[in-house]
C-alpha positions as CSV (number, residue, x, y, z in Angstrom):
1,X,0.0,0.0,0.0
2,X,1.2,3.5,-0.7
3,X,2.8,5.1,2.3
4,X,3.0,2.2,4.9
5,X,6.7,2.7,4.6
6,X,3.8,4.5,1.3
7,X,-8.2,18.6,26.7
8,X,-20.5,29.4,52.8
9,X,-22.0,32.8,53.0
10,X,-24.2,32.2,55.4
11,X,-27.6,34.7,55.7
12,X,-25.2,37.3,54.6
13,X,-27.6,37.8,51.6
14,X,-30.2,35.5,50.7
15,X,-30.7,37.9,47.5
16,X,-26.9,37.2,46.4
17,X,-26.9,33.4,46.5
18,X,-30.3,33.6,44.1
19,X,-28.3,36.0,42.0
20,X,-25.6,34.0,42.1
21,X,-27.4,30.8,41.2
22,X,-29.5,32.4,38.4
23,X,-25.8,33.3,36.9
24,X,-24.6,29.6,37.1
25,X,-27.8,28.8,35.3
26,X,-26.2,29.8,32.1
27,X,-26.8,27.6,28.7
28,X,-24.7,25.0,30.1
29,X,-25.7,24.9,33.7
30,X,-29.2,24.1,33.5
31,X,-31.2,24.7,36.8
32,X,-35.1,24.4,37.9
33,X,-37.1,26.7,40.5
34,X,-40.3,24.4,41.3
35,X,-40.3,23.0,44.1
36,X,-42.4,23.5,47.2
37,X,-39.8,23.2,49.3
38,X,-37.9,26.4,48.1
39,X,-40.1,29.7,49.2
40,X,-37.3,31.7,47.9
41,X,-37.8,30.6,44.3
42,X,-34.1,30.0,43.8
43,X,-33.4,27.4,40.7
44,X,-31.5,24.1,41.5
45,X,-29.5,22.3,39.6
46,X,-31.3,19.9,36.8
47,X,-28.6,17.3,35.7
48,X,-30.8,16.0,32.7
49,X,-31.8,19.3,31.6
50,X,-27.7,20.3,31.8
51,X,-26.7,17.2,29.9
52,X,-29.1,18.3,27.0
53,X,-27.9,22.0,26.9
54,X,-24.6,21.1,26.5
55,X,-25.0,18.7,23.7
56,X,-27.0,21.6,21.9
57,X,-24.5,24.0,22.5
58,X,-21.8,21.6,21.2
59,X,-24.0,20.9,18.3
60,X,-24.6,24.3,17.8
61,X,-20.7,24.8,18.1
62,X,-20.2,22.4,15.6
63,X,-22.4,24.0,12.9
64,X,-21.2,27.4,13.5
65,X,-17.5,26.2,12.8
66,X,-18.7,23.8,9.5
67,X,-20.7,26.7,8.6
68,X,-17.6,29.2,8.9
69,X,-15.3,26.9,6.8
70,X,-18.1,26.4,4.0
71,X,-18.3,30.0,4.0
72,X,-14.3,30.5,3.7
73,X,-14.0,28.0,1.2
74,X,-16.7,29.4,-1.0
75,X,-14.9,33.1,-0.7
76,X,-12.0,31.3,-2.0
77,X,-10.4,31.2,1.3
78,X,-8.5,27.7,2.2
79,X,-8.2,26.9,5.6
80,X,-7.0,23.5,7.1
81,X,-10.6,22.9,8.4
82,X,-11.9,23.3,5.0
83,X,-9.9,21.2,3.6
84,X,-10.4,18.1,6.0
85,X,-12.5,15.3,6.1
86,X,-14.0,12.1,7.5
87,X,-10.3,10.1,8.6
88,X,-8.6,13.0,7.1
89,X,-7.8,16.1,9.5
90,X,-5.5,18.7,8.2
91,X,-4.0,20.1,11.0
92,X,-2.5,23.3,9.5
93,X,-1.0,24.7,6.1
94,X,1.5,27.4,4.9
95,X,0.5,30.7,5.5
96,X,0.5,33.6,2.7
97,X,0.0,30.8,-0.8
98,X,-0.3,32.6,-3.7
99,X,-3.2,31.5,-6.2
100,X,-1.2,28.8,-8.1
101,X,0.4,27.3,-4.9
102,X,-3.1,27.2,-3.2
103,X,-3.9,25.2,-6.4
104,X,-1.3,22.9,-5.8
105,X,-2.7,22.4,-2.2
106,X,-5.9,22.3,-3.5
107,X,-4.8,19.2,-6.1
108,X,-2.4,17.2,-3.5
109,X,-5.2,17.1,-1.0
110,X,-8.1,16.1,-3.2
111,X,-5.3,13.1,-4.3
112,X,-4.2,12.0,-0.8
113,X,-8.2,12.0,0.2
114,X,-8.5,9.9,-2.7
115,X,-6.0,7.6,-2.6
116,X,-6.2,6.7,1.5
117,X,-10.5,6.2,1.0
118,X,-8.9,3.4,-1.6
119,X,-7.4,1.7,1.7
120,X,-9.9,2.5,3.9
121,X,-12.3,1.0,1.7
122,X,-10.6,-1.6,-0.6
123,X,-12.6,0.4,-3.8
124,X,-12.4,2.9,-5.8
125,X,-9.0,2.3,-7.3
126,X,-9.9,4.1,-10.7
127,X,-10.6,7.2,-8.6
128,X,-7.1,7.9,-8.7
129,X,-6.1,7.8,-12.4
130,X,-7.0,11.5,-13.3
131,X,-5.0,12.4,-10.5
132,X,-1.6,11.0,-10.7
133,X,0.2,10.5,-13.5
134,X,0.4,7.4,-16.0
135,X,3.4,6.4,-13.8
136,X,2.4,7.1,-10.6
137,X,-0.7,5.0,-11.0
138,X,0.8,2.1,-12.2
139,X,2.4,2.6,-9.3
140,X,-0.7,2.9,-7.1
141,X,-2.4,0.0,-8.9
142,X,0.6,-2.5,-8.3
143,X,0.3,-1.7,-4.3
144,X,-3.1,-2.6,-4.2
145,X,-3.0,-5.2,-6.5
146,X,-0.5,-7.1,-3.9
147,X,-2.7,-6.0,-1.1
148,X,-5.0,-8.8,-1.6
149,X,-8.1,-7.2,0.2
150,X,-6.1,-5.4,3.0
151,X,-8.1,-1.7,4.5
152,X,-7.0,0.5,7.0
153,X,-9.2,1.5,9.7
154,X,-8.7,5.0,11.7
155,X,-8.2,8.4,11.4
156,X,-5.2,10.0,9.5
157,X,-3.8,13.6,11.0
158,X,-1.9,15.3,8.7
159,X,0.3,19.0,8.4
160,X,0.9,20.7,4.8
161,X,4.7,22.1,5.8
162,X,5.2,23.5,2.5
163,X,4.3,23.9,-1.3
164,X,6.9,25.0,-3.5
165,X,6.3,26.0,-7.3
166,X,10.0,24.5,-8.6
167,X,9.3,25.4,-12.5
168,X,6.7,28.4,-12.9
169,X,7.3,29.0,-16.4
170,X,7.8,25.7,-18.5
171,X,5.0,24.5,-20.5
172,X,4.5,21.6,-17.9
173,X,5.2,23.6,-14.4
174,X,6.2,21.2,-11.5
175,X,5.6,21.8,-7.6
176,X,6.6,20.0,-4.4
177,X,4.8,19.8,-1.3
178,X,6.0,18.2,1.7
179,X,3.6,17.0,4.4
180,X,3.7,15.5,7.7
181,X,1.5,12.1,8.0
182,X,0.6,10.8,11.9
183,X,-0.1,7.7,10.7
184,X,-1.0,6.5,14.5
185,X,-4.2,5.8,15.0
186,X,-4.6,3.9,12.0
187,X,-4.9,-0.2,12.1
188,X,-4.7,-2.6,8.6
189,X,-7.1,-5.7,8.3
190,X,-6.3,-8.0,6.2
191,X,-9.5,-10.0,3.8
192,X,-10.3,-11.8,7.2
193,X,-9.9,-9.2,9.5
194,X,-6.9,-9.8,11.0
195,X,-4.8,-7.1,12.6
196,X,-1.9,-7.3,10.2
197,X,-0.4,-3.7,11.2
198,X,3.0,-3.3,10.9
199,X,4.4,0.1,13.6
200,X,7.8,0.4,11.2
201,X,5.2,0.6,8.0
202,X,1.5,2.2,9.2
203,X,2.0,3.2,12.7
204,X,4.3,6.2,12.5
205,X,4.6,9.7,11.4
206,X,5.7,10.3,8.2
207,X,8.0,13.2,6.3
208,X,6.8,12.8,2.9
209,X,7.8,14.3,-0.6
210,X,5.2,15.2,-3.8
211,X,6.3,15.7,-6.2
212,X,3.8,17.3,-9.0
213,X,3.7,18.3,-12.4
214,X,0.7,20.4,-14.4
215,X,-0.7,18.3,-17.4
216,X,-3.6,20.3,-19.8
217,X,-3.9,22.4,-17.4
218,X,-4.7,20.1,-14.0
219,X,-2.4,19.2,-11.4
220,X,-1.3,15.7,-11.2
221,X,0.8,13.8,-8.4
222,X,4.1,12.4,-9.8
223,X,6.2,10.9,-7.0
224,X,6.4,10.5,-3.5
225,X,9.8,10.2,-1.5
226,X,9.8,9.6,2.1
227,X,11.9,11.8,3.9
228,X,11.9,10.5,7.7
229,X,10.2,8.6,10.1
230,X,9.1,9.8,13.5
231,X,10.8,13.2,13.3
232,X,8.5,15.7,12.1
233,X,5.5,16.9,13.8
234,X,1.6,17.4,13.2
């Protein structure tokens, strides 16, 4: 397979504890007042009715942020949340990208996405043809022709460190982008579900060279050199 090298006050003030109370009942603290045993009318604490703010809040959270990346992303803004996805987090890219280095970024995620839900599924091998070139997905092909029926299960983390444009000008520019792959929370299964990971192969984190090159006008993955294992960071 490709890269398996591939967080008391007393009666001082009856008036200020309410107060206080009614404070603590904020979204996330939620608190009742019936009761006939509480003449003041101060809210207690509801566990049940705390449990379900919080979730809504963190769902609420949650769709505020999704909804801030789709907006980002459709203002032509790339971020490392919009660019991640189910098993796939980008941690962080270069700052400042021009247009046609964001394009590279663009092309080399939309590749890697591709190419590890091939081996997190077992399917969808001719997925990555228009992305590599004829080379590189001979390559591709070979690896998961020999990996008789082996997935991956788990969740890949990954930082973009760089994307260089190495030939701007030829008729067939050529980039390189070098990642970071924390390959550590993934596991391989072979056709019978047997945990068949390797740590020296899967289980590691990854310095990895791209090399790409633009053909008719789309960018298409090359190569990929592995330049160390267990050094860099995510």
């Amino acid at each position: 397979m490709r890269r398996f090298h591939t967080g008391s006050l007393g009666l001082r003030s009856a008036a200020a504890g309410a107060a206080a109370l009614l404070l603590a009942c904020s979204p996330l603290v939620a608190c009742s007042s019936e009761s006939d045993d509480n003449p003041l009318n101060i809210p207690t604490y509801d566990p049940e009715a705390a449990a379900s703010a919080e979730a809504a809040e963190s769902a609420a959270a949650a769709e505020a942020s999704a909804s801030a990346a789709a907006s980002a992303e459709a203002a032509g803004v790339v971020t490392a949340e919009s660019l991640s996805a189910d098993r796939y987090e980008v941690t962080s890219i270069p700052e400042d990208l021009d247009e046609q280095q964001t394009e590279v970024l663009k092309a080399f995620v939309n590749y890697d996405q591709v190419t590890w839900d091939i081996w997190f599924t077992g399917t969808g091998i001719e997925n990555a043809e228009p992305l590599t070139t004829d080379e590189e997905y001979q390559i591709i092909v070979n690896n998961y022709e020999a990996s008789s029926g082996e997935i991956v299960e788990g969740e890949l983390r990954i930082a973009i460190a760089s994307v260089v444009i190495t030939s701007p000008y030829s008729v067939n520019a050529q980039a390189e982008v070098v990642t970071c792959g924390d390959q550590s929370a993934l596991t391989a299964y072979d056709a019978q579900g047997n945990d068949v990971s390797n740590p020296e192969v899967l289980q590691g984190r990854f310095e990895t060279l791209i090399t790409m090159i633009n053909e008719d006008g789309t960018w298409k993955v090359s190569g990929e050199q592995t330049l160390s294992t267990n050094e860099c960071a995510v």
